[in-house]
C-alpha positions in Angstrom: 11.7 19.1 11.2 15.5 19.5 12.3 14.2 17.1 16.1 14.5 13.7 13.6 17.1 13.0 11.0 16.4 13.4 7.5 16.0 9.7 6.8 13.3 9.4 9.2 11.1 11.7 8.1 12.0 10.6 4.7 11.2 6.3 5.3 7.8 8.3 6.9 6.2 9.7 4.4 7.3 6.6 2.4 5.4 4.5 4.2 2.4 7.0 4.8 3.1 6.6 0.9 2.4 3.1 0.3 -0.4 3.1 2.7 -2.3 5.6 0.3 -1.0 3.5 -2.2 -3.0 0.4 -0.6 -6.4 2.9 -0.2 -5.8 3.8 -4.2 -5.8 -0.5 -5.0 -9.1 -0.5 -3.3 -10.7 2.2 -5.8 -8.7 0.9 -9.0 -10.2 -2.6 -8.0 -13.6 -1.9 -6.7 -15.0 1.7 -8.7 -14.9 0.7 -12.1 -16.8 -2.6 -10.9 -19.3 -0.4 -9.2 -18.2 -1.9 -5.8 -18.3 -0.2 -2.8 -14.7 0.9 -1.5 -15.9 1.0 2.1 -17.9 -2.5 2.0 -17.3 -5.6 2.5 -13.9 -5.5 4.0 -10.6 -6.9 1.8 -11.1 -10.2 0.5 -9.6 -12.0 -1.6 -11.4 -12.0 -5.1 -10.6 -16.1 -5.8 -11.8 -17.4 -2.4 -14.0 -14.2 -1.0 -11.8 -15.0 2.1 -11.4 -11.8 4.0 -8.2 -10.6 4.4 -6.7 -10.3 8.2 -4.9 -7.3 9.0 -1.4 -8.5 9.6 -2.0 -10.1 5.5 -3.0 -6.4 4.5 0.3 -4.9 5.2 1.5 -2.7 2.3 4.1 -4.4 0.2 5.6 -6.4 3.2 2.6 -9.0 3.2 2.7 -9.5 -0.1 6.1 -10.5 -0.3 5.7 -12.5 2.7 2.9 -14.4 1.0 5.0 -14.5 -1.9 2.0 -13.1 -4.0 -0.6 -15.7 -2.9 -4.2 -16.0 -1.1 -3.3 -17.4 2.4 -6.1 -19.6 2.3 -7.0 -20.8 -1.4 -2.9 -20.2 -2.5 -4.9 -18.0 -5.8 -1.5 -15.0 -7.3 -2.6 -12.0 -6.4 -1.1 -9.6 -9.3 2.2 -7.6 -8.3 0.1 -4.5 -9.7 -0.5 -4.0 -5.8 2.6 -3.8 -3.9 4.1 -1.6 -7.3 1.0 0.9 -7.1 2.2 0.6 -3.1 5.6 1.2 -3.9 5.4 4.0 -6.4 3.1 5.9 -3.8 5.4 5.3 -1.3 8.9 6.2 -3.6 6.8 9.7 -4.8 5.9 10.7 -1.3 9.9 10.2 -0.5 10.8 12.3 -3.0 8.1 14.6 -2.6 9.4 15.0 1.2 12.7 15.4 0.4 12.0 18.0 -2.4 10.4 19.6 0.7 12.9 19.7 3.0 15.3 20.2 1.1 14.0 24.1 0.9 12.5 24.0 4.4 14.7 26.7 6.7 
């Protein structure tokens, strides 16, 4: 761990954070509806529109699209980039708990 600054390894497990923190949206939206979480793909649940990739980026697309469908302008509730962010904030900590013990 001592190859990469601190910070680095710090903003990586945020993000690997907040990308659990996407997968963990899909199962609070989809199990207790009795929806598949692997089927159909991200959509959005106003229009059905499927989501692209590049609008699928935790907490970054969100903002981007201001909280909005791209296609049918619908909100789409700020429960999903916090549930991405608070992933993403407890794995920093959690790494630098870690390291901060690792020889």
């Amino acid at each position: 761990m001592h190859l990469l600054p601190a910070w680095i390894w710090i903003a990586w497990f945020f993000l690997l954070g907040a990308v659990i923190g996407s997968f963990l949206n899909v199962v609070i939206y989809r199990v207790p509806r009795r929806m598949s979480i692997a089927w159909p793909p991200s959509h959005c649940p106003a229009c059905k529109e499927k989501i692209r990739w590049y609008d699928n980026v935790p907490i970054v697309s969100w903002l981007l699209l201001r909280g909005r469908c791209r296609h049918c302008k619908a909100p789409i509730s700020p429960r999903y980039p916090l549930v991405e962010a608070l992933c993403g904030v407890l794995f920093a900590l959690a790494a630098a708990a870690v390291m901060r013990f690792w020889p």
